[in-house]
N, C-alpha and C positions, 0 to 999 in steps of 0.2 A: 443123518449124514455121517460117514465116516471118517476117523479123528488124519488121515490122510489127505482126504477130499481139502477137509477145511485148512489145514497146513499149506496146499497146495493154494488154495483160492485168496490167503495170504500173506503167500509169496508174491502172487500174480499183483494182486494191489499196491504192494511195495513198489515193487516193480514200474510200473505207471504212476503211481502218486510220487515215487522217485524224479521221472521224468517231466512231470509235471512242477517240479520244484516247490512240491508240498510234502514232500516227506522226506526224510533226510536218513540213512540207519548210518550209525556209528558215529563217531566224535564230528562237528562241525568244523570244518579248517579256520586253522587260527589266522584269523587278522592281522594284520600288520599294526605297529602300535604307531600313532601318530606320532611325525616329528615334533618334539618340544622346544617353542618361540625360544629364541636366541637372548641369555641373558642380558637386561639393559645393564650397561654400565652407571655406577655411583653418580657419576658426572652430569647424567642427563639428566641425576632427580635433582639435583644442586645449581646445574646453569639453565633453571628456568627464567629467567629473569633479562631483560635488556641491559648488554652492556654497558658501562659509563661512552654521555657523549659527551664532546666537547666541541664545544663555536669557538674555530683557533683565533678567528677576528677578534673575536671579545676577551679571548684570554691574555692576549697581548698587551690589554687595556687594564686587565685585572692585576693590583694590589692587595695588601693588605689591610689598606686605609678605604678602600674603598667597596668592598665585597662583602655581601651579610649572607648568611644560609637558612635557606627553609628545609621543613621538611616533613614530608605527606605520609600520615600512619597507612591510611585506603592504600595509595597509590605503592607503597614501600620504596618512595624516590628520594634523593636527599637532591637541593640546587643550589649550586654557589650562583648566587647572582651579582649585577650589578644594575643598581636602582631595581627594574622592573624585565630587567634583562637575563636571560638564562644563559649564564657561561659554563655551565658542566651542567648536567643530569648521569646522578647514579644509582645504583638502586641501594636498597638499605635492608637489613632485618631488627625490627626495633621488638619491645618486648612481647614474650606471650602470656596467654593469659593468666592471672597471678602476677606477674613483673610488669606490666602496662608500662609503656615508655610517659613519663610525667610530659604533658601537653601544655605549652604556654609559652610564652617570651623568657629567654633566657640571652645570657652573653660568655661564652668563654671567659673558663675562670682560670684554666691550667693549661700548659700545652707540654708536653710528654710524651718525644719521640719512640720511648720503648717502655713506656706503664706496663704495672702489670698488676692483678686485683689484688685486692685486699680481704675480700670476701670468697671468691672461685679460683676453684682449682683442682688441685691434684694433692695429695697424699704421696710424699716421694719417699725411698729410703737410701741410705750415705751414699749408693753407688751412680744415685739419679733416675733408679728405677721405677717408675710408677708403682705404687699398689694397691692406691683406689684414685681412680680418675671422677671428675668431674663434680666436685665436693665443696660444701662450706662451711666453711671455717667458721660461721656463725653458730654451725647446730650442729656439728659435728667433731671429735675428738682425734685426735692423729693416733692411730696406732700405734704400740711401743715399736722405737727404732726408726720411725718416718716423719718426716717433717712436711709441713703447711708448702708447699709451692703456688704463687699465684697467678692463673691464666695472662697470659703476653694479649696484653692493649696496644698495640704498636701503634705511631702517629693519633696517641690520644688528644682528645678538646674535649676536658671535662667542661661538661653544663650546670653540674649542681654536686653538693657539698654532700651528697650520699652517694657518690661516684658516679653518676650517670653522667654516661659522653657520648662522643663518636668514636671509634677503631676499627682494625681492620677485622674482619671475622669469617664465620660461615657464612654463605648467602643460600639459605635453602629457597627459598618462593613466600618466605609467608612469617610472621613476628615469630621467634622463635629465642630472643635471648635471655638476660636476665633484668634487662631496662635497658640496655643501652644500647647505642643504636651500633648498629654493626656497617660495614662498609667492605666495599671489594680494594684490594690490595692498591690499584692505581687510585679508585676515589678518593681511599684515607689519605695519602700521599698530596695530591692534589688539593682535597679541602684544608690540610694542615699547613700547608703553605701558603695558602691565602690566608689563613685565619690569624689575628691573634689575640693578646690576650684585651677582653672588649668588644670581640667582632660579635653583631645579633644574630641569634640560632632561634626562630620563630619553628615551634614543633608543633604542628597543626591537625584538623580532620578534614582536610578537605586534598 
């Protein structure tokens, strides 16, 4: 067969297997690239959690002499009650793994509207400038020129003589501190006013 014939008879195939959508000559057209999902905001990984409630009937009832607080590692809920009564429910993030929040009966030893740690922090220098955030002062040495700052506990209720309390903190979803139990800005506020010094903080598993 001659080298025409066969050029000719593989045109003609192109041609059809073209039309057939089995063959394709030249570059395939570009796709369009998929829209990419719309970034979540910070806020949605951090308010996974139930807001603090409060039973306004019972809060009206609620003292300082009369109010004790529990509070559930599982559930990550802290309760001001009274007797067997739930006057607030809020959530909490108590420690993660390594810093385990200490479990057992305790009573407020301290109350310290604006604590701040002793152990965490920041690495600040003379102008107030961070230079290493999130640090301890236990195992770690301050940089020449910066000094020890210690994370804001605000409406702290120390539970034990190694700083473990309540304060207001991050609430990610899940134990995330360094023992202590962490609180949303209205619960801290709310349990430290009922509390004082004496009040029972039962930290439980259940």
């Amino acid at each position: 067969m001659r080298l025409s014939t066969l050029i000719r008879l593989f045109l003609l195939a192109a041609v059809v297997s073209s039309a057939s959508g089995q063959f394709h000559l030249g570059p395939k057209p570009r796709q369009p690239s998929p829209t990419p999902p719309p970034m979540r905001k910070a806020s949605t990984f951090i308010q996974r959690q139930e807001p603090l409630k409060v039973n306004q009937a019972l809060l009206k009832q609620a003292t300082q002499d009369n109010t004790r607080i529990v509070v559930s590692i599982p559930k990550q809920r802290a309760y001001l009650m009274i007797g067997d009564q739930i006057v607030a429910d809020g959530p909490i993030s108590s420690g993660r793994s390594g810093h385990e929040t200490p479990r057992g009966h305790f009573n407020v030893m301290e109350k310290d509207p604006n604590h701040h740690s002793s152990l965490y922090g920041d690495f600040v220098d003379g102008s107030g400038r961070t230079v290493r955030a999130g640090v301890s002062a236990r195992s770690q040495s301050a940089p020449s020129g910066t000094h020890f700052a210690g994370a804001s506990m605000k409406w702290f209720l120390r539970l034990t003589g190694e700083g473990v309390g309540m304060h207001i903190g991050i609430l990610p979803g899940y134990p995330a501190s360094h023992g202590c139990i962490r609180e949303s800005v209205d619960g801290a506020k709310l349990f430290y006013d009922h509390a004082k010094i004496g009040t029972s903080v039962d930290v439980g598993s259940e």
